[in-house]
C-alpha positions, 0 to 999 in steps of 0.5 A: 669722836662721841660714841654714840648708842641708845642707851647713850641717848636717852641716859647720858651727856646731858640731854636737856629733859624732855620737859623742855620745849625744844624746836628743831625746823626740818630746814634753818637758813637762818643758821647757815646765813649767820656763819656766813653773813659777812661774805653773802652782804658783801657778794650782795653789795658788789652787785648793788654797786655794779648794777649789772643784774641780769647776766652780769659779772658774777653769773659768768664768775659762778659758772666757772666756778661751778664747772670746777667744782662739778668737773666739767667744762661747761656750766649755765646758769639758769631760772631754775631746776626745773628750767635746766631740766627742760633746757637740756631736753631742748637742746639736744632735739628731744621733743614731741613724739619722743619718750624719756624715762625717768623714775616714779618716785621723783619730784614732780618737776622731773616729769614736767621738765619732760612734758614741757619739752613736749616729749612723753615721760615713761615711768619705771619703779626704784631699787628699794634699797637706795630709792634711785631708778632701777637700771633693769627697770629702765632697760625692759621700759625702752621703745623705739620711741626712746631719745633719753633716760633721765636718772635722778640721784634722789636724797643726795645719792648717786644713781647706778650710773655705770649700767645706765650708760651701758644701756645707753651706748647699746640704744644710742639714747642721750643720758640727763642726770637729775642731780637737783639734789645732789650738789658735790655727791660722787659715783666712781670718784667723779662728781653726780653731773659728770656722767650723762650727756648733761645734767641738771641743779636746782639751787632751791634754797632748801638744797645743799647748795642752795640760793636765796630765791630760785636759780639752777644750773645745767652742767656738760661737756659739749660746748655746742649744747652749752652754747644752745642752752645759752641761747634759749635762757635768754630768749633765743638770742645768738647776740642782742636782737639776734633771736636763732631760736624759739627760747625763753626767758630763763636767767640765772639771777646776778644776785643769786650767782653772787651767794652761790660762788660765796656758798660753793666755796663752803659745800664740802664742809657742808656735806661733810657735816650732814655725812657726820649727822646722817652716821650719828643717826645711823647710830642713834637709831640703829636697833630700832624698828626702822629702816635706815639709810643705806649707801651703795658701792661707789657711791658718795652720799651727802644726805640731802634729805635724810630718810627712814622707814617707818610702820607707823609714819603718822604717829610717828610725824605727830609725836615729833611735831608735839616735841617741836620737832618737823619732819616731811616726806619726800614723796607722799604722792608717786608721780603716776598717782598725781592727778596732774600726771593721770594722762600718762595712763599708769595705775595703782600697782605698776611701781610695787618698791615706789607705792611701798616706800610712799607709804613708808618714808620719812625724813627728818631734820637734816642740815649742817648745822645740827647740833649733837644735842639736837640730833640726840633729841630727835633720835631720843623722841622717834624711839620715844614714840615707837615705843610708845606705839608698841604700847598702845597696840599691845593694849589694844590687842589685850583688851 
């Protein structure tokens, strides 16, 4: 195993010289279809000459497969993350007139997940050292009004699932993970999606467990919810014509399950991958002005996105963009500054961790087919431009 340091970085194992033009895309598909383009044609080609594209085989041959994996016994394949989101809401009666509390530095898909079940979103600030919800935050948010807690497992970690449940059984309250990004991340030895009532996947293509268009997935033990769940993707219907219940049009594509039983059977590999890089940049950058990712107790993290810290995030992302480098920022806009969202009636100031961190965050290329050189290059230019920084402030302060 390479040791790696920055000395290490910048001086040795034949690093390409700066002067090359290197481009590193925050996210290559391309990288991951061609280890596995064989078996995508071939799953894509079973559907074409079966020609049963809405539920058809593969969509029922996912879900098993997929609550396997995730260790439940029920999994429906649905339009979308943010469709598994509502959908579960719907399905155990949360509604108008309800409160749902969820985290403010969510994506914003969590909060109209909410909102499009016709209940109200109630925002709490994160724990600022793992980004997740804070569970004492979430205990001094709860009304009589509140049906559900909605935690998300930002970035690939878990949530604090042990305290959230516990506070859940106390005020009989219904628990939906938001687990978009946390395909194969575990909390206690059991997989994000087996801890709420129900949880929610997205299969976005820039997720772990990503297809190649839309998709998601709710995950549950309670065949009764399943059983809804199924109902409202598919307009309602009990059996063909036989619509029990207002639903809508929410299927898993057929296509879409079929890369997704061929790309499930190499997830663990792929978090695993990402585990390695996320500790060679711990590695990299360690000593260096940021924040580095922090993993709790029991907690499993697969680094779907891969996070720092940083004084200077604008120099920073520019310096990097100049090398060929992209980066993104998850999330520059807390959900209660959204215009979309100021009907909520939150203000600057409510979520001190939340708008500290927005200002802060960065995230950096993180996939599993990142080379040790490319990863080098990467930590090798952020320090670069630290560096770099703390050159001109100093000119600035001395002139």
């Amino acid at each position: 195993m390479v040791e790696y340091s920055p000395a290490h970085l910048l001086f040795g194992s034949g690093l390409k010289k700066m002067t090359e033009r290197i481009q590193i895309p925050f996210v290559d598909l391309q990288a991951q279809y061609k280890t596995i383009a064989k078996e995508i044609n071939a799953a894509i080609q079973g559907v074409l000459d079966r020609s049963d594209y809405v539920l058809g085989e593969e969509v029922g041959l996912f879900e098993e497969d997929f609550a396997k994996f995730i260790g439940t016994t029920q999994a429906i394949g649905v339009g979308s993350g943010l469709d598994a989101l509502e959908l579960a809401l719907r399905a155990y009666g949360i509604g108008p007139g309800d409160e749902v509390i969820t985290a403010a530095n969510t994506y914003i898909a969590t909060v109209l997940a909410i909102i499009a079940a016709g209940a109200r979103p109630v925002l709490v600030d994160m724990d600022p050292s793992t980004y997740n919800i804070s569970p004492n935050a979430i205990e001094a948010a709860i009304t009589p009004r509140t049906r559900g807690i909605m935690p998300v497992h930002l970035y690939g970690q878990p949530a604090d699932m042990e305290p959230i449940l516990a506070i859940a059984r106390k005020n009989k309250i219904i628990v939906i993970e938001d687990a978009a990004q946390a395909h194969g991340a575990m909390y206690a030895n059991r997989r994000a999606g087996t801890w709420g009532h129900a949880a929610a996947f997205s299969f976005y293509p820039g997720k772990n467990l990503g297809a190649y268009g839309d998709g998601g997935a709710v995950t549950t033990n309670d065949p009764a919810i399943a059983e809804k769940i199924r109902q409202l993707r598919n307009y309602g219907q009990r059996v063909k014509y036989e619509h029990v219940v207002a639903g809508t049009n929410s299927r898993l594509d057929t296509i879409q399950a079929a890369i997704l039983r061929v790309k499930l059977r190499h997830l663990d590999v792929w978090n695993a991958a990402r585990q390695r890089h996320a500790a060679a940049y711990n590695a990299l950058l360690a000593g260096g002005p940021y924040v580095l990712p922090r993993v709790a107790a029991q907690r499993t993290h697969i680094f779907h996105l891969y996070v720092i810290e940083t004084d200077n995030r604008r120099h920073a992302q520019e310096f990097l963009s100049a090398r060929g480098i992209a980066t993104g920022i998850h999330y520059p806009i807390p959900i209660h500054m959204q215009e979309a969202c100021k009907d909520l009636g939150y203000r600057y100031g409510e979520f001190p961790a939340t708008e500290a961190a927005a200002n802060r965050i960065l995230s950096l290329p993180m996939y599993p087919e990142l080379t040790e050189e490319q990863l080098k290059y990467v930590a090798s230019s952020l320090l670069e431009s630290s560096a770099k920084s703390s050159t001109s402030t100093i000119r600035e302060t001395t002139s």
